[in-house]
C-alpha positions in Angstrom: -21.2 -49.7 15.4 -21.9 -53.6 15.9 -24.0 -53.4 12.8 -20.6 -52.6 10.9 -18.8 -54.5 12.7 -21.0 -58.1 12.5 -20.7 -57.2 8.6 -17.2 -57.6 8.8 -17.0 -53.5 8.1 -15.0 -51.2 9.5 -17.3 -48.3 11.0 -16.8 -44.6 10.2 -15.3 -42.4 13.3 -17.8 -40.7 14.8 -18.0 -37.6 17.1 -20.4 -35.8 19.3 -21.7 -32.1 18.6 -22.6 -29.9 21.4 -26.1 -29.0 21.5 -27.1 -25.5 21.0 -28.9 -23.7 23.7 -30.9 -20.2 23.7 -29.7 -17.2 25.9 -31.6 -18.3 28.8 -30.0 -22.0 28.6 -33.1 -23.8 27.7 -32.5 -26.3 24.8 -33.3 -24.7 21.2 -36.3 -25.8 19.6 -37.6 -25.2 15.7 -39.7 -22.6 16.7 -37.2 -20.3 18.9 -35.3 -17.4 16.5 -32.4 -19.1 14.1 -33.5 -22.1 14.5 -35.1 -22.5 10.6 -32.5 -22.3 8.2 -34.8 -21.5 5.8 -35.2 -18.0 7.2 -32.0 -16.5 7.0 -32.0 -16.1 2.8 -35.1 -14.4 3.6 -34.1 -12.5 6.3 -31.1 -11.1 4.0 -28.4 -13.8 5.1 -25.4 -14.3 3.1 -24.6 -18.0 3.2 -21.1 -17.7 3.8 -22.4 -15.3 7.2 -24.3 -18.0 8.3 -21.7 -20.3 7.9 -19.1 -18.4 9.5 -21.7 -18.1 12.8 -22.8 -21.7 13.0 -19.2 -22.6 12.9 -18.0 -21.0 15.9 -21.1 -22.6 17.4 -19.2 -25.0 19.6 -15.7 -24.6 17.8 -12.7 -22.7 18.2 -10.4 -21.8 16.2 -7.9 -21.2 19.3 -7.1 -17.7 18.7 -9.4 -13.8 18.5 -10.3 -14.7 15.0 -14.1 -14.6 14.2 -14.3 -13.9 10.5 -13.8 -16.5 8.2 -14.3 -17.2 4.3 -15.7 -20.7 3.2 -12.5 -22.1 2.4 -10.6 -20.9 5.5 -13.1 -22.7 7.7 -12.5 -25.5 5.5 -8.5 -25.5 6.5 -8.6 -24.6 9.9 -11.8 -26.7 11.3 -11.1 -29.8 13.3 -13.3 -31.6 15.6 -10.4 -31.5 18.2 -11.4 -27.9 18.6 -15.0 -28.8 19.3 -15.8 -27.6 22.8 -17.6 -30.2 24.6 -20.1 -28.0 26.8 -23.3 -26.5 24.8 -23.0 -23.6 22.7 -25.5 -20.3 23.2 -27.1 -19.0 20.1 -27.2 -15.2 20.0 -28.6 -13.7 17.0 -27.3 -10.2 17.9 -23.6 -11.8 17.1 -25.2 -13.5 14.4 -26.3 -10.8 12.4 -23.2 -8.6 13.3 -21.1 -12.3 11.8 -23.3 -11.4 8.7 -22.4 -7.7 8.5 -18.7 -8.2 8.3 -19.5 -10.4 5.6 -21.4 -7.9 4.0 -18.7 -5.1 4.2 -16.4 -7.3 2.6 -18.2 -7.7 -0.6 -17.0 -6.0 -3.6 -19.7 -3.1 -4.2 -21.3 -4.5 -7.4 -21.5 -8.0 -5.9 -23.6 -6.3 -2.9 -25.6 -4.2 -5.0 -26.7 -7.6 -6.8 -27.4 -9.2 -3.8 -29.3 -6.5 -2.1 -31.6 -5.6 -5.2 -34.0 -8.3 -5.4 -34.6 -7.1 -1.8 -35.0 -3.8 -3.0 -37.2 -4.6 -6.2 -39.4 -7.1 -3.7 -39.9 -4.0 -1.6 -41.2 -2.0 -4.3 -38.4 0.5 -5.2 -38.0 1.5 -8.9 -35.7 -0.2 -11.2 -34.1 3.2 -11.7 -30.5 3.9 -13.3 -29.6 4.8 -9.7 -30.8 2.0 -7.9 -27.3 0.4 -7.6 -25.4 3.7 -6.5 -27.8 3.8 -3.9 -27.6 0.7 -2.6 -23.9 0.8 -2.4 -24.1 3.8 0.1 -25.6 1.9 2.5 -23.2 -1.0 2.5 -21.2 -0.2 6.0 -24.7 0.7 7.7 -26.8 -2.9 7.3 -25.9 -6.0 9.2 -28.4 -8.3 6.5 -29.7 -7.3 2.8 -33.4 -6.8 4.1 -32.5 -3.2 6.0 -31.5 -2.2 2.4 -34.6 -1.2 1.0 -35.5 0.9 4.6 -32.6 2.5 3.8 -32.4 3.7 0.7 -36.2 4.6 0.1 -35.6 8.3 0.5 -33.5 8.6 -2.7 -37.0 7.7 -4.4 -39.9 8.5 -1.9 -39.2 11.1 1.2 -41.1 10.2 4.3 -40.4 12.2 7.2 -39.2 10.7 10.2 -41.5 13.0 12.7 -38.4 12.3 15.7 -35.6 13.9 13.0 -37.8 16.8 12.2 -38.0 17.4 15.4 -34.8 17.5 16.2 -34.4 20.4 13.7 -34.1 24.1 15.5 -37.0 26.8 13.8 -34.0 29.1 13.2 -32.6 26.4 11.0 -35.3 27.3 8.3 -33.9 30.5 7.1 -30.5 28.8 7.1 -31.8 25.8 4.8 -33.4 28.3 2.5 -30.6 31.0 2.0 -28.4 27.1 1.5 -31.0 25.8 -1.6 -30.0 29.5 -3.3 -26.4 29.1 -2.2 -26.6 25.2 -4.0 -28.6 26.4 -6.1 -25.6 28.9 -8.3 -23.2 26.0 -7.9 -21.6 25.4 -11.5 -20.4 22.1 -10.7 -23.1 19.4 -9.0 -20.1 17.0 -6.8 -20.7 15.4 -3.6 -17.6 15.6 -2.2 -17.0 19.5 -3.3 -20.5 20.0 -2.0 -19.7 19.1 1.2 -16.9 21.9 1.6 -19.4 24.9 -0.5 -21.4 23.7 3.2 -18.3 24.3 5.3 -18.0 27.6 3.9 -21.2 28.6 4.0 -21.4 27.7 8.3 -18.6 29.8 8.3 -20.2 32.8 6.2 -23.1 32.5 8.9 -21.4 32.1 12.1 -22.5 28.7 13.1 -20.8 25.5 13.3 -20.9 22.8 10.4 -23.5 20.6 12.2 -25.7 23.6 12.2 -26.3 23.0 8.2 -25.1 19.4 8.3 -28.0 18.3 10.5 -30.9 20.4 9.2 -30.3 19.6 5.2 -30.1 16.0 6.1 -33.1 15.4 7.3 -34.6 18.1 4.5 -33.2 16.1 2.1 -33.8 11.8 3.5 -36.8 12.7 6.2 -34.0 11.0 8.8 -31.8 11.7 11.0 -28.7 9.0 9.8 -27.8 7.6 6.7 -25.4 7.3 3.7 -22.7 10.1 3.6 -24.3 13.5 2.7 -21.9 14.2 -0.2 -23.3 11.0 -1.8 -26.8 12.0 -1.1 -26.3 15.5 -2.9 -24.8 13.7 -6.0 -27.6 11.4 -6.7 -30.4 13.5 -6.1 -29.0 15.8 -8.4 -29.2 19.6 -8.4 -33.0 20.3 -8.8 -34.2 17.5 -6.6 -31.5 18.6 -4.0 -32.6 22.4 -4.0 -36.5 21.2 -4.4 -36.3 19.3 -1.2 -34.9 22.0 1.3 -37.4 24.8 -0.2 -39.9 22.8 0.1 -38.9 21.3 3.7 -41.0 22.3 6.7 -41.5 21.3 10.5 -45.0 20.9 10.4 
């Protein structure tokens, strides 16, 4: 400031920023977690998630509100609103920050973001690559958990904890369903889901008793995308292959 002013130049205004702290309190180094920038587009980041996050870092905006766009930081930020204590970083609110960001994309804008992450991880560029993706838009908080995700639409791997969560009178049930699926004329997800309704109640049990069992026959997990969408890109044959073939060994 007495540089400016012995040149006779008025000096900009300028204002303090708390530090940021980690959840124990100690002062945030480059090596602690979120403190490289350069790892969040790696780590499946949206910029305008990271944004968002660092911006209540310290600031305000004097009401609940915690999701913002670019531009709306842009009109409601003010320094005034700057807390003057030190702010926490907590990459649990972080990446949840990020996931709201996420579920507000248009689908085809998140299925272009998420499948570089895809490709990188080795899934095929296949013509259903994109549907796929989409399920899983409500279920990842960055673009990196897509792959993990989606993998069983292309490769099944059976999560040993899901299988074994699967009841040996289930087995009988699963086959008698592949040659119930199996005579449907019309191969929709959503219509699928009731022929499965109908079918508990041909058999006495309740709906989770098929609902369960064919998921995992058919992704190897125990959660993931809606089932209806998982029946209609499989496809018939790969649907009915999978719970034949299914076993708890």
């Amino acid at each position: 400031i007495q540089l400016f002013e012995a040149f006779g130049v008025t000096p900009p205004v300028f204002a303090h920023m708390p530090l940021i702290l980690n959840q124990d309190g100690s002062k945030m180094s480059k090596r602690d977690v979120g403190a490289a920038l350069g790892t969040y587009p790696e780590e499946g980041f949206l910029p305008e998630g990271v944004m968002n996050f660092l911006a209540l870092l310290g600031w305000s905006p004097k009401d609940d509100t915690e999701i913002f766009s670019p531009q709306e930081l842009i009109e409601r930020f003010s320094l005034e609103a700057v807390n003057h204590s030190a702010a926490k970083f907590d990459i649990t609110k972080c990446r949840w920050v990020n996931q709201q960001h996420i579920i507000a994309l248009p689908a085809e804008e998140f299925a272009l973001r998420a499948r570089p992450f895809c490709l990188k991880a080795g899934l095929p560029d296949s013509p259903i690559l994109d549907a796929a993706i989409a399920t899983v838009q409500t279920k990842v908080q960055t673009l990196a958990e897509v792959p993990d995700k989606i993998r069983f639409f292309f490769e099944l791997d059976m999560d040993p904890e899901a299988v074994s969560k699967v009841q040996p009178e289930a087995l009988e049930l699963l086959f008698k369903l592949a040659d119930r699926l199996e005579q449907e004329t019309e191969w929709d997800g959503h219509e699928l889901i009731s022929v499965l309704k109908a079918f508990a109640k041909e058999n006495g049990v309740k709906m989770g008793a098929v609902m369960f069992p064919a998921r995992v026959a058919l992704t190897g997990l125990s959660g993931g995308p809606d089932l209806s969408s998982v029946f209609s890109l499989l496809g018939r044959e790969e649907t009915v292959r999978r719970i034949r073939s299914f076993s708890l060994d």
